[in-house]
Structure formats: structure tokens, C-alpha cells
N, C-alpha and C positions, 0 to 999 in steps of 0.2 A: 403548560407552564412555560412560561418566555424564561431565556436564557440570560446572564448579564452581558456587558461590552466583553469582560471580562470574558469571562465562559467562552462566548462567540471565537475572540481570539486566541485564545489556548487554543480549542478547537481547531482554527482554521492555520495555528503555529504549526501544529500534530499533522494535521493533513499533510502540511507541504512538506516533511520532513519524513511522512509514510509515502508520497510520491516520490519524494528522492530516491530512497531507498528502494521502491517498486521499478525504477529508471536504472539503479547499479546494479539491478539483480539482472536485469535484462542483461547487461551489457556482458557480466561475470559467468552465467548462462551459456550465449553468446560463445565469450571466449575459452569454456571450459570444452562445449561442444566440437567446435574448431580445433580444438587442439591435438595432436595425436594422442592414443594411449590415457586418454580423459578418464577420468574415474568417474564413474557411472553411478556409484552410492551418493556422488556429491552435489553433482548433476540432480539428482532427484529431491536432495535435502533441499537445493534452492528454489526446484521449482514449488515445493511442498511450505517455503515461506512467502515466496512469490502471492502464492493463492490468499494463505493467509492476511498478509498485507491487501492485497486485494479486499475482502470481505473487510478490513477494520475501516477502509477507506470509503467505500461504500455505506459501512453503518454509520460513519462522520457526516457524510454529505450529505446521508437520509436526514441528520440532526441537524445540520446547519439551513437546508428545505424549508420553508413555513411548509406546515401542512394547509393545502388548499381544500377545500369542501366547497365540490359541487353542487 
């Protein structure tokens, strides 16, 4: 089932705003580890959204793919 314009650009609105956020976690990551005396529970919360953003971004871009048949 084809998606509408519509649909398509939600979609690809949501991506670029689940990339951003996959881009600040890097950074806050980054700068939590760098830091002295880092808390380490918080450290692991972000890496632990990090992933999950990962996986949402992945299952958008599988959607927004035509599927090909070899």
C-alpha cells in the first residue's frame, strides 16, 4: 500500500528531527563522559535512548524504501 505526499513527509519531518536528536545525544554522551566525576547511571540512560532512536530511524527509512522485488 503506497503512502500519501502527505504521509511521506510527516515521515521524513520525524526522521530529521529523530536524527537530530540521535546527533545531540552523541555530543551530551561525549560531554558527560569527558567530564570528571560523570555519573555513570546517566551515561547509560542516554546511551540506552541513543539505541532506541536508532531502531525508530531505521524502521522510517525501511518505510520510506520502495520495496524492490527481485
Amino acid at each position: 500500500m503506497a503512502m500519501t505526499p502527505e504521509e511521506e513527509q510527516d515521515l521524513r519531518e520525524q526522521l530529521a528531527r529523530l536524527l537530530q536528536e540521535h546527533r545531540d545525544l552523541d555530543s551530551a554522551i561525549e560531554a558527560l563522559q569527558d567530564a570528571p566525576g560523570s555519573d555513570l547511571l546517566q551515561v547509560q540512560r542516554l546511551k540506552k535512548r541513543k539505541l532506541y532512536l536508532r531502531d525508530r530511524i531505521s524502521f522510517i527509512e525501511d518505510q520510506l524504501t520502495p520495496d524492490i522485488i527481485a
